[in-house]
NULUM-914795 format. One record per residue: residue in one letter; x, y, z negated of N, C-alpha, C, O, CB in turn. Coordinates in pm, 1 decimal, always signed. Glycine has a CB too. Layout:
N
A  X  Y  Z  X  Y  Z  X  Y  Z  X  Y  Z  X  Y  Z
...
***
This chain:
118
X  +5315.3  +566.9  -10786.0  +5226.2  +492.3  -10698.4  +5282.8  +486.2  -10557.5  +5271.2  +381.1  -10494.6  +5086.8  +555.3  -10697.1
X  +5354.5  +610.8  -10493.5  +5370.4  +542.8  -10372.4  +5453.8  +497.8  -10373.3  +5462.1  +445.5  -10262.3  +5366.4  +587.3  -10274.2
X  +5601.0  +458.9  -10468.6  +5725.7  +375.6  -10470.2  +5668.4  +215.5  -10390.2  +5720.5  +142.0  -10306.4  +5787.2  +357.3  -10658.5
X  +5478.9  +209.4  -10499.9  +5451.4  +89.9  -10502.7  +5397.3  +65.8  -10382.3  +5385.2  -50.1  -10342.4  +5380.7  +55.2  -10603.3
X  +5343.1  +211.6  -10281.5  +5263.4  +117.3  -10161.3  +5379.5  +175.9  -10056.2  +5338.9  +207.1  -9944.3  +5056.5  +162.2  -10113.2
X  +5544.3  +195.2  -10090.4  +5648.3  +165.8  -9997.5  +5665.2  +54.5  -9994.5  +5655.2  +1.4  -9883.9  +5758.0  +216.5  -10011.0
X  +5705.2  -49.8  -10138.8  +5746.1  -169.5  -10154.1  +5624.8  -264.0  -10098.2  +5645.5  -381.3  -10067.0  +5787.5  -188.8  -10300.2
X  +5497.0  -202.4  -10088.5  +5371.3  -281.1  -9984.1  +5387.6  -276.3  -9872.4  +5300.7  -308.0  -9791.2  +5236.9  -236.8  -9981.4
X  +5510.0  -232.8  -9840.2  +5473.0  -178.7  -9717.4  +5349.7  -132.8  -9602.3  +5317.2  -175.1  -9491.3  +5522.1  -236.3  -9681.0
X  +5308.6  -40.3  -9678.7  +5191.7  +17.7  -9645.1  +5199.0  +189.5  -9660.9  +5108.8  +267.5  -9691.3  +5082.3  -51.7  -9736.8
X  +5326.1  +212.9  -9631.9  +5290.9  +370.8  -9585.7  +5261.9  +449.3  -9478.8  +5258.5  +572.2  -9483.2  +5363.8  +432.3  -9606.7
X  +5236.9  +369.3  -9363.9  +5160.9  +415.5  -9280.5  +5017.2  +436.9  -9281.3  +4952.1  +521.0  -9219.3  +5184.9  +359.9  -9203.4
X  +4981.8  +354.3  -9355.3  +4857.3  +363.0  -9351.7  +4775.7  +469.2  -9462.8  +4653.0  +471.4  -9473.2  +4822.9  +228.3  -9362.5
X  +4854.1  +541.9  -9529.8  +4811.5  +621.7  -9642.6  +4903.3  +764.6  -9584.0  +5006.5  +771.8  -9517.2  +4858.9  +544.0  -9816.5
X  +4811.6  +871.6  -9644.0  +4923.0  +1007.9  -9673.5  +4881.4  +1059.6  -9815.1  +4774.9  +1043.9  -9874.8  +4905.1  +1156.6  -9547.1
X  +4989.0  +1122.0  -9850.1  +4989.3  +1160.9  -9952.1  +4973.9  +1375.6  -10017.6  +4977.5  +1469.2  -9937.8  +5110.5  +1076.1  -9970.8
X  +4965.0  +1384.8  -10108.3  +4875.4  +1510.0  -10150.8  +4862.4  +1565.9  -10012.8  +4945.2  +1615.7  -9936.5  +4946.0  +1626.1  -10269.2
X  +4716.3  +1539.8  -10001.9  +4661.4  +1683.1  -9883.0  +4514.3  +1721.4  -9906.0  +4417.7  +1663.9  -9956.1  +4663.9  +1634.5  -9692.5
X  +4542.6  +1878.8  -9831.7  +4439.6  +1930.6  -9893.0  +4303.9  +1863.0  -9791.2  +4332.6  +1798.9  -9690.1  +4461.2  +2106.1  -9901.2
X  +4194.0  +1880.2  -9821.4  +4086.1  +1874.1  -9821.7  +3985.9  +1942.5  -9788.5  +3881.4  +1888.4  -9824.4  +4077.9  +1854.7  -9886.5
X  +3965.2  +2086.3  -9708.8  +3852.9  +2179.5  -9763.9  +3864.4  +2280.5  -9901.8  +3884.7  +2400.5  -9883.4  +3740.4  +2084.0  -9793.0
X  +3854.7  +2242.3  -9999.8  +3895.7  +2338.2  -10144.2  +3934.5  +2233.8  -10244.5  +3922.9  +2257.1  -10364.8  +3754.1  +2440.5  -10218.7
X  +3981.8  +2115.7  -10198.0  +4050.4  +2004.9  -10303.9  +4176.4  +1935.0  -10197.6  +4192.6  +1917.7  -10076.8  +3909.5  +1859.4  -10368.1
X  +4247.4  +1909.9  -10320.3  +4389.1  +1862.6  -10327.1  +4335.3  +1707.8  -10367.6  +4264.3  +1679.4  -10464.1  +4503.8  +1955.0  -10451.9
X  +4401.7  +1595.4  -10242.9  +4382.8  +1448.3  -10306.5  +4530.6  +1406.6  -10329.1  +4634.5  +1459.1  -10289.4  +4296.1  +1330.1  -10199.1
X  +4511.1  +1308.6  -10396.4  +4697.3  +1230.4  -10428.9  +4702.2  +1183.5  -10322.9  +4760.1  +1228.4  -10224.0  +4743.2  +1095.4  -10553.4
X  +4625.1  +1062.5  -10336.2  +4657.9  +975.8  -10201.5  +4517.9  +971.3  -10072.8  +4405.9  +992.0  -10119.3  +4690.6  +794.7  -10266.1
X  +4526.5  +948.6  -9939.1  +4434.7  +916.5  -9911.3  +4479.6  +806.0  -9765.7  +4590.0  +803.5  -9711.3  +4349.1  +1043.0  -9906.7
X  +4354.4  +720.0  -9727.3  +4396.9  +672.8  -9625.6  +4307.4  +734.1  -9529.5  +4190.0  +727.6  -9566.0  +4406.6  +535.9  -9629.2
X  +4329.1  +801.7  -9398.4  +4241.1  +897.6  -9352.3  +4137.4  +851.0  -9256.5  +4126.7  +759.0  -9175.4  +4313.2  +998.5  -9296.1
X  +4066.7  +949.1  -9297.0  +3937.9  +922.9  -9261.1  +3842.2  +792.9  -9292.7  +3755.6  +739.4  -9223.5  +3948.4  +934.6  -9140.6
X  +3909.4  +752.5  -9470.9  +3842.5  +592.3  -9497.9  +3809.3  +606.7  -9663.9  +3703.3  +563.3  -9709.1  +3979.6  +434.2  -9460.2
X  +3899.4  +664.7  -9739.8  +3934.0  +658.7  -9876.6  +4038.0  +746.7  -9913.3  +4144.6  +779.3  -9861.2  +3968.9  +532.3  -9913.1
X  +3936.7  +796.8  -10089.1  +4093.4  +891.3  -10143.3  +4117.0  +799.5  -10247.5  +4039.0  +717.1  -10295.2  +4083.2  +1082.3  -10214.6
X  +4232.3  +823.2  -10276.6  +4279.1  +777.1  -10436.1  +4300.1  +839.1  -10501.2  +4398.1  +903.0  -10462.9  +4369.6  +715.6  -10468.8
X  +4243.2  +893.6  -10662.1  +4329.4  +970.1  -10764.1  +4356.2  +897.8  -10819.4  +4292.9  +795.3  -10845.0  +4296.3  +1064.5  -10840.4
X  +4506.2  +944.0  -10871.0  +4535.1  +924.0  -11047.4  +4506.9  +997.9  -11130.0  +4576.3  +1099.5  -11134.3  +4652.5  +915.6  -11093.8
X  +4439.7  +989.6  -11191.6  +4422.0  +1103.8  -11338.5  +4483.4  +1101.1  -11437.3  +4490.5  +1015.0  -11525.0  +4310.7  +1107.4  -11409.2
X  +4545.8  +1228.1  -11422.5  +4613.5  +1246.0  -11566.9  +4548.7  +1247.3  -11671.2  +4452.6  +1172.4  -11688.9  +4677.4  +1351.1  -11585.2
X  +4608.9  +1370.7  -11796.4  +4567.0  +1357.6  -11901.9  +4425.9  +1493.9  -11880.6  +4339.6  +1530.3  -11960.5  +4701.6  +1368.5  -12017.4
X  +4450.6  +1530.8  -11764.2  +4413.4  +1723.6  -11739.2  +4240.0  +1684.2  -11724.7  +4143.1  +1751.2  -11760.3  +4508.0  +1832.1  -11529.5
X  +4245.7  +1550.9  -11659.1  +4120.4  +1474.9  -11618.3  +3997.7  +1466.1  -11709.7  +3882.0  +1476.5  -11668.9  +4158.2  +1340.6  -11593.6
X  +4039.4  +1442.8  -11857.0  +3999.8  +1401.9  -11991.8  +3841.7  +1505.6  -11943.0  +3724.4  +1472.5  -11925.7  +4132.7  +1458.1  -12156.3
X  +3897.5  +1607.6  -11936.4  +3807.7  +1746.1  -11975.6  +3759.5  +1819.5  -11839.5  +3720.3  +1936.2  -11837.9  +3909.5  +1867.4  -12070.9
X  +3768.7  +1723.2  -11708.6  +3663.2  +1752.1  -11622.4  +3616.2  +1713.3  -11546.6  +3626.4  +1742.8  -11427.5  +3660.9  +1812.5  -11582.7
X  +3509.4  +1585.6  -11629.5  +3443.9  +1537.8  -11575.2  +3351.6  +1564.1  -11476.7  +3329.0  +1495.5  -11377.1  +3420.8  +1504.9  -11633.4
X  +3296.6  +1673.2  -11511.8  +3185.7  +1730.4  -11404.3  +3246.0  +1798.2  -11262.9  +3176.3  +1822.5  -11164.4  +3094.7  +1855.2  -11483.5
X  +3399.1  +1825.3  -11274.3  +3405.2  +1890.7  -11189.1  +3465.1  +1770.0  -11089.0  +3461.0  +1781.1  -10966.4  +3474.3  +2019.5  -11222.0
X  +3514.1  +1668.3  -11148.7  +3539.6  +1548.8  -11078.6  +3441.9  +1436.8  -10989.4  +3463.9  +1375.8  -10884.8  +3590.6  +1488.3  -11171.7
X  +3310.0  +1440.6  -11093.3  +3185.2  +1420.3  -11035.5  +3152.1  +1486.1  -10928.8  +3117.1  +1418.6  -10832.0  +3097.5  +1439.6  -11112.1
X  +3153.1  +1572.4  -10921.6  +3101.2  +1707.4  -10773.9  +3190.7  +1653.9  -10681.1  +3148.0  +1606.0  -10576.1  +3142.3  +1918.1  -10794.5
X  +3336.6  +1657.0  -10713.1  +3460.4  +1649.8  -10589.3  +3425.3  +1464.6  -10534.5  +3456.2  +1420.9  -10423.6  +3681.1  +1680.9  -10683.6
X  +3372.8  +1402.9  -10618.0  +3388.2  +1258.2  -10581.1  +3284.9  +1244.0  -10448.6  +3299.5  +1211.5  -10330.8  +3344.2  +1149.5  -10720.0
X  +3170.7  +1287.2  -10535.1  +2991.8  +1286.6  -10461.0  +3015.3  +1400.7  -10323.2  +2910.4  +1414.6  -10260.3  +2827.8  +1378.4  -10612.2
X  +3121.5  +1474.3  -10273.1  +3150.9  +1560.8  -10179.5  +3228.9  +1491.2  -10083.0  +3218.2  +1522.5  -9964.4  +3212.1  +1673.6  -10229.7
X  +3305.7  +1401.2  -10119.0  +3417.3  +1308.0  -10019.5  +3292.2  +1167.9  -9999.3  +3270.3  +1146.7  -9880.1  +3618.6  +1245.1  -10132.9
X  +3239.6  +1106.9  -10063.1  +3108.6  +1043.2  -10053.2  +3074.0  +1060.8  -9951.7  +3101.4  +999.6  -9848.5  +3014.3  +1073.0  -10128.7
X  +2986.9  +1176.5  -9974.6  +2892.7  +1234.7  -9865.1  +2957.0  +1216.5  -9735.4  +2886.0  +1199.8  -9636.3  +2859.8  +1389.8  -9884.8
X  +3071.9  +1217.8  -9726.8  +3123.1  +1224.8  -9613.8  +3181.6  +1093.5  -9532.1  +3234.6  +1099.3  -9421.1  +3210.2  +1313.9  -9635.2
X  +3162.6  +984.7  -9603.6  +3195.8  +835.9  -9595.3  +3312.6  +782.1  -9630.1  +3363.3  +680.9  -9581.8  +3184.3  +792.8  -9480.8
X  +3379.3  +890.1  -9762.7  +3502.8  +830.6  -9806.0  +3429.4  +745.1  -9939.5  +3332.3  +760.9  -10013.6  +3637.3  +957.7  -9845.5
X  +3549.5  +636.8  -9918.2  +3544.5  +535.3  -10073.3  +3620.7  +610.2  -10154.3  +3711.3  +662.6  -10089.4  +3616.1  +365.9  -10074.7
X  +3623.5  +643.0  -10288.6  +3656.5  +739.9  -10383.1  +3692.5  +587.3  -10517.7  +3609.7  +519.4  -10578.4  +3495.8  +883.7  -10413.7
X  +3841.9  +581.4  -10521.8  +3905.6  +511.6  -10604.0  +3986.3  +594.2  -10677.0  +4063.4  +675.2  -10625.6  +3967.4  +415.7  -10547.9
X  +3963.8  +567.7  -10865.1  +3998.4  +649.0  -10982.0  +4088.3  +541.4  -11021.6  +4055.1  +423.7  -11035.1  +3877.4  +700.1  -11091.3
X  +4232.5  +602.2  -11043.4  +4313.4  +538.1  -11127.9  +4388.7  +614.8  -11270.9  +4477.6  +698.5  -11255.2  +4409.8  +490.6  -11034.2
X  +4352.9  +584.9  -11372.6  +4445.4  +652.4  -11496.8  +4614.2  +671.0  -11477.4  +4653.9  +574.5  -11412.2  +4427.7  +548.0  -11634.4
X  +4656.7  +705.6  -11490.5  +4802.4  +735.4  -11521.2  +4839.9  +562.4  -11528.5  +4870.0  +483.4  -11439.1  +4832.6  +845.5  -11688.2
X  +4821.8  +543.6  -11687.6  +4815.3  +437.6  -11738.7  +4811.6  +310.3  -11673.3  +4903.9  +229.3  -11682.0  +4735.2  +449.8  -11800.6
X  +4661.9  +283.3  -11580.1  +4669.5  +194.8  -11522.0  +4751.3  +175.6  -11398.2  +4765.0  +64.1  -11347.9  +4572.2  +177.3  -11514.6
X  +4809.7  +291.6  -11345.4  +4958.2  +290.4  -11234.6  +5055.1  +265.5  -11325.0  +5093.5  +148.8  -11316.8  +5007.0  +444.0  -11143.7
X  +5113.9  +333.8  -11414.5  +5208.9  +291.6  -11522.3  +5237.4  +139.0  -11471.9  +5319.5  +95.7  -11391.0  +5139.2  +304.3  -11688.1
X  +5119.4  +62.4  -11565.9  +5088.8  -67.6  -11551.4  +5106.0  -153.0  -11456.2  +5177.0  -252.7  -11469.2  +4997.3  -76.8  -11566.4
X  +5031.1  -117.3  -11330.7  +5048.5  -225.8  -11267.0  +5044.2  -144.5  -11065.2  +4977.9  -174.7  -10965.9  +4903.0  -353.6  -11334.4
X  +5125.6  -63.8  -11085.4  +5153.7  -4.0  -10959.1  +5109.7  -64.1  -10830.1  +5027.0  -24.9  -10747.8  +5282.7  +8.9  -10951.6
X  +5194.8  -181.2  -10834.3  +5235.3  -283.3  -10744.0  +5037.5  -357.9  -10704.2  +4962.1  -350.7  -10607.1  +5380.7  -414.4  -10849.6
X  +5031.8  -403.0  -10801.9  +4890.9  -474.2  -10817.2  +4799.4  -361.9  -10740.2  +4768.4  -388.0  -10623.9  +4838.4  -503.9  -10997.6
X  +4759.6  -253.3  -10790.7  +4703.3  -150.3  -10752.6  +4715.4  -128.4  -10582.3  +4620.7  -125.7  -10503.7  +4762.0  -45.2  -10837.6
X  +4864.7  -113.2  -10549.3  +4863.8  -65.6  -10354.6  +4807.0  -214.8  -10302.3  +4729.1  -220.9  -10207.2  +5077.8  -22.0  -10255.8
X  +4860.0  -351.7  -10383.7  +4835.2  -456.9  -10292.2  +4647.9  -463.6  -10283.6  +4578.0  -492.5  -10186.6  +4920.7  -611.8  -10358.7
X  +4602.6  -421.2  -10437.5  +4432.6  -441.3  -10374.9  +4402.9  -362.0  -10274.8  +4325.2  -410.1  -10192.3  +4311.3  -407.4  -10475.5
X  +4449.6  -229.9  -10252.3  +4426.3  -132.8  -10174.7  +4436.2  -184.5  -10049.2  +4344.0  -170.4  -9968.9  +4502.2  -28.2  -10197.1
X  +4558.0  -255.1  -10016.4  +4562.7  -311.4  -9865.0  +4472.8  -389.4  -9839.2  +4402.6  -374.8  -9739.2  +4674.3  -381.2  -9824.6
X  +4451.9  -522.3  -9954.9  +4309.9  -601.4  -9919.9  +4217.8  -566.6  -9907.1  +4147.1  -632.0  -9830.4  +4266.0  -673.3  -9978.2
X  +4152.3  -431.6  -9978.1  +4038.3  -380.4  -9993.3  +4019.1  -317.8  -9839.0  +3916.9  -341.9  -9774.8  +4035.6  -281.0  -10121.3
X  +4090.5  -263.3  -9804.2  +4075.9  -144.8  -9654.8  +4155.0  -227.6  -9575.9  +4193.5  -169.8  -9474.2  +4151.4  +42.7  -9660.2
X  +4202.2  -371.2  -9589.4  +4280.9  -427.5  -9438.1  +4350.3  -364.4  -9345.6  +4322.2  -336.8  -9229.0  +4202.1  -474.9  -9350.4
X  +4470.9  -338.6  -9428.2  +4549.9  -255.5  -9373.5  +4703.5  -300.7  -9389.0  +4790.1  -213.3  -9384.8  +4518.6  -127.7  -9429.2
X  +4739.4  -436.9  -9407.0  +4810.4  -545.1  -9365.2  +4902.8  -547.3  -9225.9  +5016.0  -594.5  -9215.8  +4713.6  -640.6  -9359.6
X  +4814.1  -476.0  -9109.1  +4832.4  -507.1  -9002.2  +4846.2  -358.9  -8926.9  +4869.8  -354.2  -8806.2  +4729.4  -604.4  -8963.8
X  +4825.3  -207.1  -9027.5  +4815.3  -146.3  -8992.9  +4940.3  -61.0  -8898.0  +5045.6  -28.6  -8953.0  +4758.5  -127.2  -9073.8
X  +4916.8  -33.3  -8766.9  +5081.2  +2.7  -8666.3  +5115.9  +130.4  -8721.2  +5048.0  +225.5  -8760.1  +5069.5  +27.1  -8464.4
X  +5252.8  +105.6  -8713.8  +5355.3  +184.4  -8791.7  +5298.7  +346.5  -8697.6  +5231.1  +349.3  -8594.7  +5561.0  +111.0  -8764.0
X  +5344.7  +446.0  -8762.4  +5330.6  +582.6  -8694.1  +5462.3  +558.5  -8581.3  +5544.9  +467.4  -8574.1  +5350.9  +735.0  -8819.2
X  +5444.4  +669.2  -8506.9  +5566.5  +705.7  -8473.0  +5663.7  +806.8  -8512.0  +5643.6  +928.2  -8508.9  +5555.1  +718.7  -8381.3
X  +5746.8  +761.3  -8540.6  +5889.0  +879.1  -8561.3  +6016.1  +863.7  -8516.0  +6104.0  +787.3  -8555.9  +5930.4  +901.3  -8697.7
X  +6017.0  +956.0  -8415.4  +6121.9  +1029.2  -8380.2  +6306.4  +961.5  -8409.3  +6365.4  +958.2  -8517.3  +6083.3  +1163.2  -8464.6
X  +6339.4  +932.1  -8322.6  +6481.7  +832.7  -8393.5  +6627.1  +980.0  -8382.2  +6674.0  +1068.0  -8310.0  +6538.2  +627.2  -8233.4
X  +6635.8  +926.3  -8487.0  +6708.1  +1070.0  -8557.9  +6841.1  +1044.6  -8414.6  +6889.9  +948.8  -8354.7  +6786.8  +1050.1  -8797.7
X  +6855.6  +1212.1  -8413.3  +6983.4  +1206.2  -8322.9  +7120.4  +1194.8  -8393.9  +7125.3  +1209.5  -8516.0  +6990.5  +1334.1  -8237.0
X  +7236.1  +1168.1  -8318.9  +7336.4  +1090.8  -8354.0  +7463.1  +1206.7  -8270.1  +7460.2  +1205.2  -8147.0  +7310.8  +909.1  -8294.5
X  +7548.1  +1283.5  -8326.1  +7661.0  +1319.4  -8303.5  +7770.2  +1257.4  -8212.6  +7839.1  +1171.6  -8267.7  +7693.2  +1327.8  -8403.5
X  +7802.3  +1289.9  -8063.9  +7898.2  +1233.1  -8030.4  +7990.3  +1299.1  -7926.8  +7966.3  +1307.4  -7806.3  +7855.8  +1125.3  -8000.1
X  +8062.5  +1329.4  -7969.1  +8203.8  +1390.3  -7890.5  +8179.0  +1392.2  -7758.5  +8127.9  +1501.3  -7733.2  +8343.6  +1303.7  -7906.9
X  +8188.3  +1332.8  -7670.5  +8186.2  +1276.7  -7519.1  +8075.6  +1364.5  -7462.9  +8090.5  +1403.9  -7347.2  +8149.0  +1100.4  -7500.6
X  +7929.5  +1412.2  -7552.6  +7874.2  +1425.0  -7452.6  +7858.6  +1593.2  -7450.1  +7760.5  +1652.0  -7404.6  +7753.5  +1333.1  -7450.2
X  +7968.0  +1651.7  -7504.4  +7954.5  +1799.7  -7468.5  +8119.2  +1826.2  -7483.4  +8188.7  +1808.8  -7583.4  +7839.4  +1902.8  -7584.2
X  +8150.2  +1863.8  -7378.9  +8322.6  +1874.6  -7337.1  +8369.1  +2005.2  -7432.3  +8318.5  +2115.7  -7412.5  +8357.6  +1917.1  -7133.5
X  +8439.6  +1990.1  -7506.0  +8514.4  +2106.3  -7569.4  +8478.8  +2137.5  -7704.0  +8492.5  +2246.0  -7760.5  +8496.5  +2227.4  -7495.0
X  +8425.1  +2016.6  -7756.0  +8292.5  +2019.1  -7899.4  +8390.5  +1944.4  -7988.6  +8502.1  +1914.5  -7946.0  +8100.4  +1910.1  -7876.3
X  +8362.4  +1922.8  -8075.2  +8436.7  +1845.4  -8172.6  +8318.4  +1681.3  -8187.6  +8209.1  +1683.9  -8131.1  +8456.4  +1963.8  -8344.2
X  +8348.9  +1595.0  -8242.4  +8239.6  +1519.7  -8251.2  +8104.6  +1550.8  -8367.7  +7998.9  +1488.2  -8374.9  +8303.2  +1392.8  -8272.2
X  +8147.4  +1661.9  -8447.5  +8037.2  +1696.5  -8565.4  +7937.2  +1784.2  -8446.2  +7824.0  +1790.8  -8494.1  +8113.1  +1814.0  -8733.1
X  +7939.4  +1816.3  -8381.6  +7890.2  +1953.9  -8289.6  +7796.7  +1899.1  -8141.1  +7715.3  +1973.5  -8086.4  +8061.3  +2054.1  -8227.0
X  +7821.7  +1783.2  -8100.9  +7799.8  +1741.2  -7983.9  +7682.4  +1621.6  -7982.3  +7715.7  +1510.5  -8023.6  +7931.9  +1702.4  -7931.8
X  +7523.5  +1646.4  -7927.4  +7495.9  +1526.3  -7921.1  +7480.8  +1422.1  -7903.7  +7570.0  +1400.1  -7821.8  +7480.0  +1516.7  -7920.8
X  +7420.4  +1310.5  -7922.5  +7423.4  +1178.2  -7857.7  +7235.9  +1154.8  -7805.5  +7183.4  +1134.2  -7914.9  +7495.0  +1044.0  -7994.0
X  +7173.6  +1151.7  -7747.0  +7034.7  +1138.5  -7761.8  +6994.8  +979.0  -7745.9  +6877.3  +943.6  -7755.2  +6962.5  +1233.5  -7652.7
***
C-alpha cells in the first residue's frame, strides 16, 4: 500500500505504523483517519477490532478497513480514493533536511570523503 500512495504522490500527507495510546495503526493521515489492512490474523478478532475502531471514532478519526486482498488488487485505486476522499491532492510537502554533500575545499588537510559541503 504505500508503494501505491508514493506513486500518488501522497506521502506527505499519511504516516505510517504508529502507535496510538495501546494500538499500532498501518497507515494514518494525522489527526483525520486510520487505515488498516487486515490480514488473515483479523478473521478471528472481530470484537477486538470493533472496540479499537469505536475508540479512534470517538475521537474524530474516519476508520477505513482494507483486506489484504483488496490492496493486492487494486493498491493504486485504493491511495487515489483516499486522496479524493480527505483532499489531499494539494497537501505541502513536509520538510526535509537536504542531505549534506562531501567536499574537499572546505576543510584544509581532509581528503574529499571527510570534508563538508553545507
Amino acid at each position: 500500500m504505500w508503494g501505491a500512495i508514493v506513486r500518488a504522490g501522497l506521502t506527505s500527507a499519511f504516516a505510517r505504523q504508529r502507535v496510538y495510546r495501546d494500538y499500532y495503526v498501518d497507515l494514518c493521515i494525522p489527526r483525520r483517519a486510520i487505515i488498516e489492512i487486515d490480514g488473515p490474523s483479523h478473521a478471528s478478532q472481530g470484537a477486538y477490532d470493533a472496540r479499537r475502531d469505536a475508540y479512534f471514532r470517538e475521537r474524530g478519526y474516519v476508520v477505513r478497513r482494507y483486506t489484504n486482498a483488496q490492496v493486492w488488487a487494486s493498491a493504486d485505486r485504493i491511495a487515489r480514493e483516499l486522496g479524493d476522499e480527505f483532499s489531499l491532492w494539494d497537501t505541502p510537502r513536509r520538510h526535509r533536511p537536504r542531505p549534506r554533500v562531501w567536499k574537499a575545499t572546505d576543510a584544509p588537510g581532509r581528503s574529499a570523503a571527510t570534508a563538508w559541503l553545507d
